[in-house]
C-alpha positions, 0 to 999 in steps of 0.5 A: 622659248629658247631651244624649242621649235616655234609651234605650228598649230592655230592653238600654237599661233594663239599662243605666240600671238599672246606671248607678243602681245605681253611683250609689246605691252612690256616694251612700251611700258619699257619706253614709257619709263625711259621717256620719264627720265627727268634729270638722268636723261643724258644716261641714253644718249650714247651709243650703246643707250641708243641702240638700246631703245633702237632695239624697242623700237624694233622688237614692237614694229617687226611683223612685216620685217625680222630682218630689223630686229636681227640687224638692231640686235646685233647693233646692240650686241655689238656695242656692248662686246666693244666696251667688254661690259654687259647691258646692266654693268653699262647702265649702272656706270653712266648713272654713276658717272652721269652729270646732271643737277643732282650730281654737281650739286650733290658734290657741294651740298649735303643730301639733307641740303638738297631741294626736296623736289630734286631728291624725289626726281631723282627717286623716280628716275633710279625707279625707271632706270631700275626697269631698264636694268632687268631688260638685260641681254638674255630677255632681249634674245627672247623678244627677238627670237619671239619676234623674228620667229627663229627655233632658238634664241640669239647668243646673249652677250656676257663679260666676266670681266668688266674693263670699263668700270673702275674698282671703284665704281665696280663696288657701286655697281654691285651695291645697287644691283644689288636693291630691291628698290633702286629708289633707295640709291638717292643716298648712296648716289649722292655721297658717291658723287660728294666724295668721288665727283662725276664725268670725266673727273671721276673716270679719268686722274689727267686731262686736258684742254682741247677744242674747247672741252676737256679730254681724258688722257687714257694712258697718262705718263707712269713716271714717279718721284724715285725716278726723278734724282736731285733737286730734293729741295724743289721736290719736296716745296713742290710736295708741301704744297701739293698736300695743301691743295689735297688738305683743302687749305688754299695753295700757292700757285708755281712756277718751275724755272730752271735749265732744259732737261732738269726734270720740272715736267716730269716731277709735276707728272710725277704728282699724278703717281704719288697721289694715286689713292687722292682725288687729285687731278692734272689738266694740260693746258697748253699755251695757245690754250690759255685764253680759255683759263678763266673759263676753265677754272669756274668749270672747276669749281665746286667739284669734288677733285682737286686739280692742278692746272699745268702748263708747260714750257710757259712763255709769252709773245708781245700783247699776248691775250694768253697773258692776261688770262693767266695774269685773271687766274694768278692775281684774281679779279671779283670772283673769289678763287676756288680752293680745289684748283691750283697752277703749276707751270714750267719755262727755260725763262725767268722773265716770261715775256719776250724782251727786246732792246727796242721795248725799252724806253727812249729818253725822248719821242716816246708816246707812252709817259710811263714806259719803265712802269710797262717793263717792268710789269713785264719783267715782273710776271713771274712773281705773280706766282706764289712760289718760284721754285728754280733747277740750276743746271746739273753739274758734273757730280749731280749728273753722275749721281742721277746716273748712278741711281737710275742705273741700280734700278734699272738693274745695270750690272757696271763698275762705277768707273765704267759707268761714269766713264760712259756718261760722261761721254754720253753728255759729251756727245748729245745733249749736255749734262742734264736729268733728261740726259742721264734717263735718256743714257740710263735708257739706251744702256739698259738696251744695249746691254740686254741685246748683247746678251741676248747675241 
């Protein structure tokens, strides 16, 4: 029916009639399948699966009204050019990212381990699923321009080039496009899941913890290793660990202390870079946040990622519920620690709680018998962590020497004399000699240089 115009004739109207009763009959076959959905029921539910089915609905009750079907079209078209994806590249990436029993479990167990029952479920839904996939743009511009009774079809949306789905998953796209009986995906799906996990966690290498939930960072920090100079020693414990975690073996959990500026935050975000290529991720948790953290660790369990918990700039009030959370997490109580999830925290304090004179026990007319057993197990907070690592403060020839090196890569064509002159000056005049301070000069230089230039 594409660019021929609509017949007139009673023979051409028997026509069109027949032609929308074969397509009334495929779409509710069509909903009949996405109604079966049995464990991938979460695929539909966002917007641009319910537009989807929105646009069904439409195409088989519009005789009275095209002007639904036009509007839930365009919805629908809309929709997919927003995520630059076409409808079949869409429904593949929510089916590989979906979380449902079969996933999470398929993330702990091997295929041959599963419940039979669930494997089979999961072979009828990829069935259905498989229904919808061959219900692409181009038939749905068809049932419209059918329905709407218009000379031509709608413009069918396509992408060439898919934003949404990474290298990763545009392989398993293709691999499942690819069969002829979707329900030979159970295997590929389950060992996808198994070494990639789902959901956020596999769309996203950071996250964090807000509202209750986790939530994808689209734009994590680029920073890496050769950018952060000194403090080699701590750099590479921080590393060892790291690979510890990644192994599979049990790591220790960390606490970064040591002077502002030092470089502890960045050198923590610089593990996300370093480990781009391992299924390593990094939750932000901020303090008042940390209530939720032993809740967070048991969300963790079981997947298939590796994750570092970071908490930056840690310190903590008198009474603090956020104290005894993390204290749950770093000690353990009855439930075993899982293997795939570590802390690492960064503080300015050594001793992590707030201290005052007026804490520290009087020799008489104290309510609390062992009040020096309380202070201490204040003070003693930070040896709950499994290793300490510390930043003393950058002395004049360390800060020099990350000046020097953040200058020859950033291309900054100086003497050395003049160089050294100029930072020193720098940290004169703002915040002190530090790691954050030479990247903060190094930044300023490089662009006042490039401007002069360019004048």
């Amino acid at each position: 029916m594409n660019n021929e115009t609509m017949p007139t004739s009673t023979e051409g109207k028997l026509k069109i009639d027949r032609i929308k009763n074969s397509i009334n009959s495929r779409i509710q076959f069509i909903q009949r399948q996405a109604a079966s959905l049995l464990i991938y029921q979460s695929v539909l539910q966002g917007k641009v699966g319910e537009a989807f089915l929105d646009l069904l609905q439409a195409i088989r009750y519009t005789d009275a009204d095209a002007r639904v079907c036009l509007q839930a079209y365009g919805n629908f078209f809309k929709l997919l050019a927003a995520r630059h994806q076409n409808w079949e590249e869409y429904l593949i990436t929510q089916i590989i990212r979906n979380e449902n029993p079969f996933s999470q479990l398929a993330q702990q167990k091997d295929m041959e381990n599963l419940t039979s029952a669930l494997v089979a479920a999961v072979g009828k839904d990829l069935q259905a699923l498989q229904s919808l996939h061959e219900c692409n743009c181009a038939v749905l511009s068809e049932w419209v321009q059918v329905v709407a009774h218009l000379p031509i079809s709608l413009t069918v949306w396509y992408s060439s080039e898919d934003r949404v789905a990474t290298a990763r998953e545009s392989a398993m796209i293709a691999k499942i496009s690819s069969l002829d009986n979707w329900e030979n995906a159970v295997s590929i799906l389950a060992n996808y899941y198994q070494d990639f996990g789902v959901g956020l966690f596999a769309k996203y290498q950071a996250l964090r913890w807000h509202d209750n939930q986790f939530i994808g960072v689209r734009y994590p920090d680029t920073i890496t290793l050769k950018e952060l100079i000194g403090y080699e020693t701590q750099r590479d414990a921080l590393l060892k660990n790291t690979e510890f975690l990644l192994s599979g073996h049990f790591a220790l959990n960390i606490l970064l202390y040591g002077s502002r500026g030092s470089g502890k935050s960045s050198l923590v975000k610089a593990l996300l870079n370093e480990y781009v290529h391992r299924e390593l991720r990094l939750l932000e948790v901020s303090r008042l946040d940390l209530k939720s953290l032993p809740e967070i660790v048991e969300k963790l369990r079981g997947r298939s990622q590796k994750f570092i918990i970071f908490v930056d700039d840690l310190s903590f009030e008198e009474d603090d519920d956020a104290f005894k959370a993390l204290k749950v997490v770093l000690e353990g109580n009855i439930t075993a620690r899982p293997q795939n999830v570590v802390v690492y925290a960064t503080s300015n304090r050594r001793h992590l709680i707030r201290e005052f004179f007026a804490d520290r026990p009087a020799l008489r007319n104290n309510d609390e018998i062992h009040a020096w057993d309380t202070v201490q197990e204040k003070l003693s907070f930070s040896d709950r962590f499994g290793l300490t690592l510390t930043f003393e403060p950058a002395d004049r020839d360390t800060y020099l020497k990350i000046v020097r090196q953040l200058a020859l890569q950033a291309n900054i064509n100086l003497t050395q004399e003049d160089l050294d002159a100029r930072a020193l000056q720098w940290a004169t005049r703002h915040n002190g000699r530090s790691g954050r301070t030479a990247k903060q000069f190094v930044n300023y230089l490089s662009a006042d240089l490039t401007v002069s230039v360019s004048e």
